[in-house]
C-alpha positions in Angstrom: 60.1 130.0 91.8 60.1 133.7 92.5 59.4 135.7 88.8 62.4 138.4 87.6 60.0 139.3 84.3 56.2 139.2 83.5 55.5 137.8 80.1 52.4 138.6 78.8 50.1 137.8 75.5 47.8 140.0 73.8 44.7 138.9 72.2 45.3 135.5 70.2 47.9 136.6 68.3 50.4 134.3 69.6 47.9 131.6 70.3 47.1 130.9 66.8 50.7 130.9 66.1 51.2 128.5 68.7 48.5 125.9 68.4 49.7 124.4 64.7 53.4 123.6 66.2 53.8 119.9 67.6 53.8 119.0 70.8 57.4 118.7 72.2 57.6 122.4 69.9 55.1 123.8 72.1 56.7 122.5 75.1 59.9 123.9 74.7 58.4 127.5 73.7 56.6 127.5 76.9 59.9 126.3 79.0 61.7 128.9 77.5 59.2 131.8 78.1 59.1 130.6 81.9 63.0 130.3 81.8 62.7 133.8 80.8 60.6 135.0 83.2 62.7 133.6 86.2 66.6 133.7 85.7 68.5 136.8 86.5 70.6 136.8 82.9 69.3 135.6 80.2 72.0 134.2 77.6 71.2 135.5 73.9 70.4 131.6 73.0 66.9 132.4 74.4 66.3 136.2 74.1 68.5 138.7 71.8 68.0 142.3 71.1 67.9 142.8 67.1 70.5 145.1 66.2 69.4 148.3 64.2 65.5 148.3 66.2 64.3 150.6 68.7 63.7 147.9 71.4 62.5 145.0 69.3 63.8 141.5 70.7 63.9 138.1 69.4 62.8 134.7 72.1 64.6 132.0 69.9 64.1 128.4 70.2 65.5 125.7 68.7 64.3 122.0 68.4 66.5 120.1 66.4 66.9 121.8 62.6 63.8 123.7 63.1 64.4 127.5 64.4 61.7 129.0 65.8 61.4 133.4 66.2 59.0 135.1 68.6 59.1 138.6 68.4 58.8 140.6 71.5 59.5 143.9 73.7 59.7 145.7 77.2 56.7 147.9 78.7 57.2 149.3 82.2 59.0 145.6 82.6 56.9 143.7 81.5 57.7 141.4 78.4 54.9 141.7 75.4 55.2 139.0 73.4 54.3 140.4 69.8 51.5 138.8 67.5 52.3 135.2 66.3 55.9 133.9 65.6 57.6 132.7 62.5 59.8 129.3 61.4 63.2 130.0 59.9 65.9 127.5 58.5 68.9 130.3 58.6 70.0 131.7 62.0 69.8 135.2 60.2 66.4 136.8 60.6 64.7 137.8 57.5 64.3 141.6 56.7 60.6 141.6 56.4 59.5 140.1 59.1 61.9 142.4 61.1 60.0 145.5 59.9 56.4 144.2 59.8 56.9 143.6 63.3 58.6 147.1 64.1 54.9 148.6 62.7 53.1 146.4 64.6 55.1 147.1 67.9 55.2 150.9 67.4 51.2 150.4 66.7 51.0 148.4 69.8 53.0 150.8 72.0 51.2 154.0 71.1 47.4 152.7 71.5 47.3 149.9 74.1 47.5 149.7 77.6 49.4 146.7 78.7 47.1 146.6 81.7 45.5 143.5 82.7 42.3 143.0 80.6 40.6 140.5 78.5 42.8 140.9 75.8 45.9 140.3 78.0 46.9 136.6 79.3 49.9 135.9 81.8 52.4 133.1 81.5 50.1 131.2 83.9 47.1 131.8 82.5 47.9 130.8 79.2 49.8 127.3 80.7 46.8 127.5 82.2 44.4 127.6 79.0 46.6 125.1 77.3 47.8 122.6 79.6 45.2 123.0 82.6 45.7 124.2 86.4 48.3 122.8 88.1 47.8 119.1 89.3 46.3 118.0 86.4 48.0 115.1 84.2 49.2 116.9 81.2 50.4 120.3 83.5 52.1 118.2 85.4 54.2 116.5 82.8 54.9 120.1 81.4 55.9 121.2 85.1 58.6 118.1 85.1 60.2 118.6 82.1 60.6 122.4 82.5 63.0 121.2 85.2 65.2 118.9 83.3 65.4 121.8 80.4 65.7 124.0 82.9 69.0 122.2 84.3 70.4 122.4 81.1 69.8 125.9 80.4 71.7 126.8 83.9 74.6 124.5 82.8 75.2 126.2 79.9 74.8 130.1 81.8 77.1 128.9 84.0 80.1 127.5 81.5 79.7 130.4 80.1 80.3 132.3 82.7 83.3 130.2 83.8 84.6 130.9 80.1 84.7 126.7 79.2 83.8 125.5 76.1 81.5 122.1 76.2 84.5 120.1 75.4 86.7 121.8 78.1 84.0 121.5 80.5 83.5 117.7 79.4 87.2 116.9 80.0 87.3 118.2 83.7 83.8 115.8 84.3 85.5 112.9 82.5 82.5 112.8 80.2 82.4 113.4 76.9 81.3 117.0 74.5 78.6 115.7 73.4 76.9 114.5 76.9 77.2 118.0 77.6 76.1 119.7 74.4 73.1 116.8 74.8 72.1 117.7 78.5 72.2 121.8 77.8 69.8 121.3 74.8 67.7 119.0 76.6 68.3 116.4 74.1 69.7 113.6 77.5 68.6 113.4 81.0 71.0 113.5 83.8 71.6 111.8 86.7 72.1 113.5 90.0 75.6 112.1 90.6 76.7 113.1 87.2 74.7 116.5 87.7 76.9 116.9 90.8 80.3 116.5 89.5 79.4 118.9 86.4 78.8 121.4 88.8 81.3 120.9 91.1 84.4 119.5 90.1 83.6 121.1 86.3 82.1 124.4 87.3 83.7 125.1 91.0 80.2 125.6 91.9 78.0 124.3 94.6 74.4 122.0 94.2 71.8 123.2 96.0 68.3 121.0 96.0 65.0 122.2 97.2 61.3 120.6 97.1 58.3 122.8 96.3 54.9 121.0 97.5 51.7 122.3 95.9 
Protein backbone atom coordinates (compact mmCIF):
# COMPACT_ATOMS: atom_id res chain seq x y z
CA UNK A 1 0.00 0.00 0.00
CA UNK A 2 1.40 3.25 -1.43
CA UNK A 3 2.43 5.77 1.88
CA UNK A 4 0.45 9.43 2.09
CA UNK A 5 2.77 10.27 5.47
CA UNK A 6 6.18 9.17 6.84
CA UNK A 7 6.18 8.46 10.52
CA UNK A 8 9.29 8.52 12.02
CA UNK A 9 10.84 7.82 15.74
CA UNK A 10 13.67 9.56 17.33
CA UNK A 11 16.13 7.93 19.56
CA UNK A 12 14.27 5.42 22.05
CA UNK A 13 12.05 7.71 23.33
CA UNK A 14 8.98 6.07 22.11
CA UNK A 15 10.49 2.63 22.33
CA UNK A 16 10.70 2.49 25.98
CA UNK A 17 7.32 3.81 26.12
CA UNK A 18 6.23 1.17 23.98
CA UNK A 19 7.88 -2.03 25.21
CA UNK A 20 5.94 -2.15 28.84
CA UNK A 21 2.28 -2.10 27.00
CA UNK A 22 0.76 -5.69 26.34
CA UNK A 23 0.77 -7.29 23.39
CA UNK A 24 -2.61 -6.75 21.63
CA UNK A 25 -1.72 -2.71 23.05
CA UNK A 26 1.21 -2.69 21.02
CA UNK A 27 -0.51 -4.09 18.14
CA UNK A 28 -3.09 -1.67 17.82
CA UNK A 29 -0.56 1.32 18.24
CA UNK A 30 1.44 0.03 15.44
CA UNK A 31 -1.91 -0.52 13.13
CA UNK A 32 -2.83 2.81 13.84
CA UNK A 33 0.47 4.55 13.03
CA UNK A 34 0.45 2.58 9.61
CA UNK A 35 -3.28 3.55 9.26
CA UNK A 36 -1.94 6.83 9.55
CA UNK A 37 0.63 6.76 7.32
CA UNK A 38 -1.61 5.43 4.33
CA UNK A 39 -5.27 6.88 4.24
CA UNK A 40 -5.94 10.17 2.57
CA UNK A 41 -8.14 11.62 5.76
CA UNK A 42 -7.50 10.72 8.84
CA UNK A 43 -10.71 10.91 11.21
CA UNK A 44 -9.78 12.67 14.73
CA UNK A 45 -10.45 9.07 16.44
CA UNK A 46 -6.81 8.41 15.42
CA UNK A 47 -4.99 11.76 15.02
CA UNK A 48 -6.38 15.27 16.46
CA UNK A 49 -4.69 18.54 16.53
CA UNK A 50 -4.73 19.89 20.39
CA UNK A 51 -6.47 23.06 20.39
CA UNK A 52 -4.52 26.10 21.89
CA UNK A 53 -0.73 24.45 20.52
CA UNK A 54 1.34 25.63 17.78
CA UNK A 55 1.15 22.33 15.85
CA UNK A 56 1.22 19.78 18.54
CA UNK A 57 -1.09 16.67 17.66
CA UNK A 58 -2.46 13.83 19.58
CA UNK A 59 -2.34 9.77 17.79
CA UNK A 60 -5.11 8.34 20.21
CA UNK A 61 -5.81 4.76 20.63
CA UNK A 62 -8.14 3.04 22.50
CA UNK A 63 -8.23 -0.66 23.62
CA UNK A 64 -11.14 -1.27 25.66
CA UNK A 65 -11.16 1.32 28.94
CA UNK A 66 -7.68 1.93 28.49
CA UNK A 67 -6.85 5.34 26.48
CA UNK A 68 -3.73 5.55 25.13
CA UNK A 69 -1.91 9.45 24.00
CA UNK A 70 1.12 9.74 21.67
CA UNK A 71 2.14 13.02 21.21
CA UNK A 72 3.40 14.02 17.87
CA UNK A 73 3.95 16.80 14.98
CA UNK A 74 4.65 17.74 11.20
CA UNK A 75 8.30 18.44 9.76
CA UNK A 76 8.53 19.12 6.04
CA UNK A 77 5.66 16.21 6.07
CA UNK A 78 6.91 14.06 7.84
CA UNK A 79 5.20 12.82 11.15
CA UNK A 80 7.70 12.91 14.38
CA UNK A 81 6.35 10.98 16.88
CA UNK A 82 7.42 12.85 20.14
CA UNK A 83 9.30 11.03 23.11
CA UNK A 84 7.22 8.25 24.89
CA UNK A 85 3.39 8.29 25.27
CA UNK A 86 1.19 8.46 28.31
CA UNK A 87 -2.13 6.22 29.64
CA UNK A 88 -5.22 8.37 30.52
CA UNK A 89 -8.67 7.17 31.91
CA UNK A 90 -10.50 10.63 30.85
CA UNK A 91 -10.86 11.54 27.17
CA UNK A 92 -9.59 15.08 28.23
CA UNK A 93 -5.85 15.44 28.03
CA UNK A 94 -4.12 16.53 31.10
CA UNK A 95 -2.54 20.11 31.19
CA UNK A 96 0.93 19.00 32.03
CA UNK A 97 1.60 16.65 29.84
CA UNK A 98 0.31 19.03 27.13
CA UNK A 99 3.00 21.60 27.93
CA UNK A 100 5.96 19.30 28.84
CA UNK A 101 5.59 18.15 25.50
CA UNK A 102 5.19 21.67 23.74
CA UNK A 103 9.05 22.20 25.38
CA UNK A 104 10.14 19.18 24.20
CA UNK A 105 8.75 19.73 20.65
CA UNK A 106 9.92 23.38 20.32
CA UNK A 107 13.40 21.79 21.75
CA UNK A 108 13.25 19.20 19.06
CA UNK A 109 12.25 21.54 16.22
CA UNK A 110 14.98 24.10 16.71
CA UNK A 111 18.16 21.68 17.17
CA UNK A 112 17.45 18.47 15.18
CA UNK A 113 17.50 17.53 11.80
CA UNK A 114 14.72 15.05 11.01
CA UNK A 115 17.12 13.56 8.49
CA UNK A 116 17.67 9.97 8.39
CA UNK A 117 20.35 9.00 10.92
CA UNK A 118 20.98 6.65 13.66
CA UNK A 119 18.84 8.31 15.93
CA UNK A 120 15.85 8.25 13.42
CA UNK A 121 13.75 4.88 12.77
CA UNK A 122 10.91 4.57 10.07
CA UNK A 123 7.56 2.82 10.50
CA UNK A 124 9.26 -0.14 8.84
CA UNK A 125 12.21 -0.20 10.57
CA UNK A 126 10.85 -0.16 13.86
CA UNK A 127 8.03 -3.17 12.74
CA UNK A 128 10.99 -4.26 11.69
CA UNK A 129 13.05 -4.16 15.10
CA UNK A 130 10.07 -5.39 16.94
CA UNK A 131 8.22 -7.86 15.01
CA UNK A 132 11.04 -9.01 12.41
CA UNK A 133 11.23 -8.55 8.44
CA UNK A 134 8.46 -9.47 6.67
CA UNK A 135 7.77 -13.28 6.31
CA UNK A 136 8.64 -14.08 9.55
CA UNK A 137 5.85 -15.75 11.98
CA UNK A 138 5.16 -13.03 14.38
CA UNK A 139 5.29 -10.08 11.37
CA UNK A 140 3.13 -11.92 9.60
CA UNK A 141 0.37 -12.15 12.22
CA UNK A 142 0.86 -8.31 12.70
CA UNK A 143 0.59 -7.83 8.83
CA UNK A 144 -3.06 -9.92 9.02
CA UNK A 145 -4.54 -8.25 11.54
CA UNK A 146 -3.63 -4.71 10.44
CA UNK A 147 -6.09 -5.64 7.63
CA UNK A 148 -9.11 -6.68 9.68
CA UNK A 149 -8.55 -3.26 11.90
CA UNK A 150 -7.87 -1.70 8.96
CA UNK A 151 -11.49 -2.64 7.45
CA UNK A 152 -13.01 -1.33 10.34
CA UNK A 153 -11.27 1.89 10.40
CA UNK A 154 -12.48 2.53 6.55
CA UNK A 155 -16.06 1.59 7.70
CA UNK A 156 -16.26 3.94 10.09
CA UNK A 157 -14.42 7.00 7.53
CA UNK A 158 -16.85 6.17 5.31
CA UNK A 159 -20.36 6.30 7.60
CA UNK A 160 -19.06 9.16 8.44
CA UNK A 161 -18.77 10.55 5.44
CA UNK A 162 -22.28 9.29 4.33
CA UNK A 163 -23.53 11.24 7.58
CA UNK A 164 -25.04 7.50 9.28
CA UNK A 165 -24.90 6.88 12.65
CA UNK A 166 -23.84 2.98 13.58
CA UNK A 167 -27.39 2.28 14.27
CA UNK A 168 -28.66 3.90 10.99
CA UNK A 169 -26.07 2.29 9.16
CA UNK A 170 -26.91 -1.13 11.00
CA UNK A 171 -30.63 -0.88 10.00
CA UNK A 172 -30.06 -0.50 6.18
CA UNK A 173 -27.54 -3.91 6.58
CA UNK A 174 -30.28 -5.70 8.64
CA UNK A 175 -27.56 -6.13 11.35
CA UNK A 176 -27.52 -4.91 14.45
CA UNK A 177 -25.45 -1.32 16.21
CA UNK A 178 -23.46 -3.10 17.94
CA UNK A 179 -22.04 -5.57 14.97
CA UNK A 180 -21.06 -2.49 13.58
CA UNK A 181 -19.74 -0.45 16.49
CA UNK A 182 -17.79 -4.22 17.14
CA UNK A 183 -16.31 -4.52 13.49
CA UNK A 184 -15.08 -0.53 13.44
CA UNK A 185 -13.22 -1.08 16.76
CA UNK A 186 -11.92 -4.26 15.75
CA UNK A 187 -13.53 -5.92 18.58
CA UNK A 188 -15.53 -8.76 15.60
CA UNK A 189 -14.32 -10.11 12.44
CA UNK A 190 -16.32 -9.95 9.32
CA UNK A 191 -17.28 -11.99 6.80
CA UNK A 192 -16.92 -10.99 3.17
CA UNK A 193 -20.61 -11.32 2.33
CA UNK A 194 -21.50 -9.32 5.32
CA UNK A 195 -18.48 -6.97 4.44
CA UNK A 196 -20.21 -6.60 1.05
CA UNK A 197 -23.61 -5.57 1.91
CA UNK A 198 -22.17 -2.99 4.59
CA UNK A 199 -20.58 -1.39 1.86
CA UNK A 200 -22.93 -1.60 -0.67
CA UNK A 201 -26.44 -1.69 0.17
CA UNK A 202 -25.37 0.44 3.61
CA UNK A 203 -22.82 2.82 2.24
CA UNK A 204 -23.77 3.05 -1.71
CA UNK A 205 -20.33 2.20 -2.15
CA UNK A 206 -18.43 -0.30 -4.20
CA UNK A 207 -15.90 -3.44 -2.91
CA UNK A 208 -12.90 -3.60 -4.48
CA UNK A 209 -10.33 -6.65 -3.52
CA UNK A 210 -6.80 -6.90 -4.41
CA UNK A 211 -3.78 -9.46 -3.52
CA UNK A 212 -0.34 -8.19 -2.71
CA UNK A 213 2.30 -11.21 -3.06
CA UNK A 214 5.64 -10.60 -1.31
Amino acid sequence: MKTRRTILFYKSYFQDFFILQKDRVKEKIIWTLQLIEEIPIIPEIYLKHIKGTDGLYEIRIQHGNDIFRIFCFFDKGKLIVLANGFQKKSQKTPQNEIEGHLKLNQSMKTKINFEMNDNILTLEQFKEKNYGKRGTLERNKLEAGYESFKVGALIHEARIHKGLTQEQLAKKTGTTKSYISKIENNIKEVRLSTLQKIVETGLDGHLELSIRLY
